[in-house]
N, C-alpha and C positions, 0 to 999 in steps of 0.2 A: 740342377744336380740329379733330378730323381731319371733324368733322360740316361746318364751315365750310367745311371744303376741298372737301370732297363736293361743297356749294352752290355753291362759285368754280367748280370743272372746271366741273359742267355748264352752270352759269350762259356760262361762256366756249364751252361747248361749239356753246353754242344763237344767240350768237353770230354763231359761226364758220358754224353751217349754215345763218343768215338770211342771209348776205353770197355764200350757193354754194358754200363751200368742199367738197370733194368728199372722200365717206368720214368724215366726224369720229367719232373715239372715241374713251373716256374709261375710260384705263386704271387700275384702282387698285391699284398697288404698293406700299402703306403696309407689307404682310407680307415683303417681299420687299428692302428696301431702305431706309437712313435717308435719303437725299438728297430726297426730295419722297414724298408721300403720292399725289396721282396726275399723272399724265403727260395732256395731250389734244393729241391729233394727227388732223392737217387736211391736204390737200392744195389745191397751186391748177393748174391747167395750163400756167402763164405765170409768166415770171418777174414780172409785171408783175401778175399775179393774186396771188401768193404775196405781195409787198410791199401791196398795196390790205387783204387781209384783213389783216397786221399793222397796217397804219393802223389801219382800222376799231378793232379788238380793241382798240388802246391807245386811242382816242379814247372808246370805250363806255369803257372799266374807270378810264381818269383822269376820265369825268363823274361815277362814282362816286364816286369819292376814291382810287380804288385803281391804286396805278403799279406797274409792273414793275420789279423788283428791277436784272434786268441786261436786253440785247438783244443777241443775238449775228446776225449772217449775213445781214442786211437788204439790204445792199449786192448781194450778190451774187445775193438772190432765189432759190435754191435750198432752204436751208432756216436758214430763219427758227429761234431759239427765244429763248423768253423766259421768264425766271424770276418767277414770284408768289409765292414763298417756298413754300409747301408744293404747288403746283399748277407744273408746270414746260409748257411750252405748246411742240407741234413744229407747224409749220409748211413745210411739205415742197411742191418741185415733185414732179407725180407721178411723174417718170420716180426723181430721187433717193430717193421714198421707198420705189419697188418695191428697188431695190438694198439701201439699209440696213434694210428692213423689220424695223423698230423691233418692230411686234407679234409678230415673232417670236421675236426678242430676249428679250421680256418676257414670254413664252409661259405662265408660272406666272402670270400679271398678272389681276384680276379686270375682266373689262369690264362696263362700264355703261352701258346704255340711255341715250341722248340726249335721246330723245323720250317714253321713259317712266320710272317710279319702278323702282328698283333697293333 
């Protein structure tokens, strides 16, 4: 299972950095945590950027077949998340996400290459 997850992050990763989203990475917490296998976290500049990639994301992953579990924070365009079940998606303005900087949080976290094999 957690091979598939692999494939959803980056798959969403690639996504997110076709659409501009700024900074994307793809955290693998599988060792660190039972709540999701990995984490991928994106920025937008605009509250109005931060909501257009959540479109996108969900309009790619439901042509799939594949819906988000829950959607949290859309309204307000700061930060977005949305659960895949084992792949949990942060969607951050960049000022919120210098503040909560989540990668640091997750600091024991393995990151993975977006754009290459990992």
């Amino acid at each position: 299972m957690q091979n598939n997850s692999k494939e959803l992050a980056l798959q969403i990763a690639k996504i997110l950095d076709a659409k501009k989203a700024i900074d994307v990475v793809v955290l693998d917490i599988s060792h660190l945590t039972i709540i999701a296998d990995y984490f991928v976290i994106a920025s937008g500049n605009t509250e109005i950027q931060v909501r257009a990639l959540c479109d996108e994301l969900l309009k790619s992953m439901s042509e799939q077949g594949i819906e988000a579990r829950t959607q949290e924070g859309y309204r307000h365009g700061r930060w977005v998340v949305l659960d895949y079940g084992d792949v949990i998606v942060h969607i951050f303005h960049r000022e919120d996400r210098a503040f909560y900087n989540l990668e640091r949080l997750w600091a024991d976290s393995l990151p993975l290459s977006v754009h290459g094999q990992n």
